[in-house]
C-alpha positions as CSV (number, residue, x, y, z in Angstrom):
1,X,12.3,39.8,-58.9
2,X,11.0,42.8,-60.3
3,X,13.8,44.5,-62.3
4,X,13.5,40.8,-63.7
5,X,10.0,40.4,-64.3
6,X,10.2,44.2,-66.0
7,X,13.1,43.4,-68.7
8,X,10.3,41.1,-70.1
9,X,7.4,39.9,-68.0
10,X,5.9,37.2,-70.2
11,X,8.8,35.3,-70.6
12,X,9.1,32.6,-68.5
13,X,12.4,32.3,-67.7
14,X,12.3,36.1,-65.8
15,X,9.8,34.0,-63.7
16,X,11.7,30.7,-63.0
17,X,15.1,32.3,-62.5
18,X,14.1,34.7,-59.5
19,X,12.2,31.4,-57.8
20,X,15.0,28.9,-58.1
21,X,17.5,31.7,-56.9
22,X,15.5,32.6,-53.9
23,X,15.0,28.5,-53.7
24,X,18.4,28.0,-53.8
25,X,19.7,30.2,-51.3
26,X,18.1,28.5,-47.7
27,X,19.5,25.1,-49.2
28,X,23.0,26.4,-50.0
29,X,22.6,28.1,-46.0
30,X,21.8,24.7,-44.9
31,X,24.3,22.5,-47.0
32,X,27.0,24.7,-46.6
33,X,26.8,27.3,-43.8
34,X,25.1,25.1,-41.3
35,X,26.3,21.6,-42.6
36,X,22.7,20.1,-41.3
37,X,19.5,20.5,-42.6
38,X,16.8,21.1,-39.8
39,X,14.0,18.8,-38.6
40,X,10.8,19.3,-41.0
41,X,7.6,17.4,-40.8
42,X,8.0,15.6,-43.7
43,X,4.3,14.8,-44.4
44,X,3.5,18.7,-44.8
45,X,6.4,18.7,-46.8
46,X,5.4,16.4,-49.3
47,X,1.7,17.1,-49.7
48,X,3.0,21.4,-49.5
49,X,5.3,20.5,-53.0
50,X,2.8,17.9,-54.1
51,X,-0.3,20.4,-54.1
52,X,2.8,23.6,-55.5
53,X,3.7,20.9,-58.3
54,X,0.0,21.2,-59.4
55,X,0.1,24.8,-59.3
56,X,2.9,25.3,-61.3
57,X,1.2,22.9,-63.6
58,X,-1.8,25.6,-63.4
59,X,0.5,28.2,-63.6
60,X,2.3,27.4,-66.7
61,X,-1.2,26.8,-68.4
62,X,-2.6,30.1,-67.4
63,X,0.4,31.9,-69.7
64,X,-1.8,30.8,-72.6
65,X,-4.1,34.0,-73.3
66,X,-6.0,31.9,-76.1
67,X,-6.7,29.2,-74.0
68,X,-7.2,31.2,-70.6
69,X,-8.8,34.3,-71.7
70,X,-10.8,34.9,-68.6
71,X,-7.3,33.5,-66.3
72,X,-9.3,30.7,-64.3
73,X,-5.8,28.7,-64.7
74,X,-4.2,31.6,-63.2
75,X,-7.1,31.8,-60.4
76,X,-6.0,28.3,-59.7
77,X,-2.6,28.9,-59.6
78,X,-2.8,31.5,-56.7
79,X,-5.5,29.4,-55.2
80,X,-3.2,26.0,-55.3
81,X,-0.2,28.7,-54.3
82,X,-1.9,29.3,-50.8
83,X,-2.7,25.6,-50.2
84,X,0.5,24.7,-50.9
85,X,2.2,27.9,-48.9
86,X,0.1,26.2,-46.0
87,X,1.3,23.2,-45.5
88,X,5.1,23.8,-46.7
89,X,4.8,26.6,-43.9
90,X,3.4,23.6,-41.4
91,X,6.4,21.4,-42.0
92,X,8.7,24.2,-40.1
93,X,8.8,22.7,-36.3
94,X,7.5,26.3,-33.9
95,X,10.2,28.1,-32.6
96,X,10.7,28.8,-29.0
97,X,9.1,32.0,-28.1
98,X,11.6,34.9,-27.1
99,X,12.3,35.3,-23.1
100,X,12.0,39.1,-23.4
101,X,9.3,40.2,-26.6
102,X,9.0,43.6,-27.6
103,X,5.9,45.4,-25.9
104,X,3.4,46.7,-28.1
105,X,3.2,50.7,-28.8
């Protein structure tokens, strides 16, 4: 993400590509690889991509310098990020906790 970020960072294409690639790649696991998608809480689900299609509204907004000279669109977009990281991270069902976990140091 960064080598592509670098080659020109406020283009927003070196921004989109790297996020629908790294998208991409736990749907093509499930569709192909795994053949079955697994159980999600659907409700987290929708309000996580709900609340991250407002932020990318934000986001897209705070490229503007004229308009966003002192980057409260981009405040909002990291703000709206973590909201949305929240509940997108709630809709993954707990795993089952190892039988034998590492100790600590």
């Amino acid at each position: 993400i960064l080598v592509q970020q670098e080659s020109g960072p406020w283009k927003l294409v070196n921004t989109i590509v790297p996020i629908v690639v790294a998208a991409a790649l736990p749907i093509l696991k499930f569709a192909f690889y795994l053949r079955a998608f697994p159980e999600y809480k659907w409700r987290n689900f929708r309000i996580g991509f709900f609340i991250l299609a407002i932020a990318f509204a934000f986001f897209a907004r705070g490229l503007m310098d004229e308009t966003d000279y002192l980057r409260a669109y981009h405040s909002a977009w990291h703000v709206l990020l973590s909201a949305a990281s929240y509940f997108l991270w709630q809709c993954v069902p707990p795993q089952p906790s190892h039988p034998n976990p590492p100790k600590a140091f």
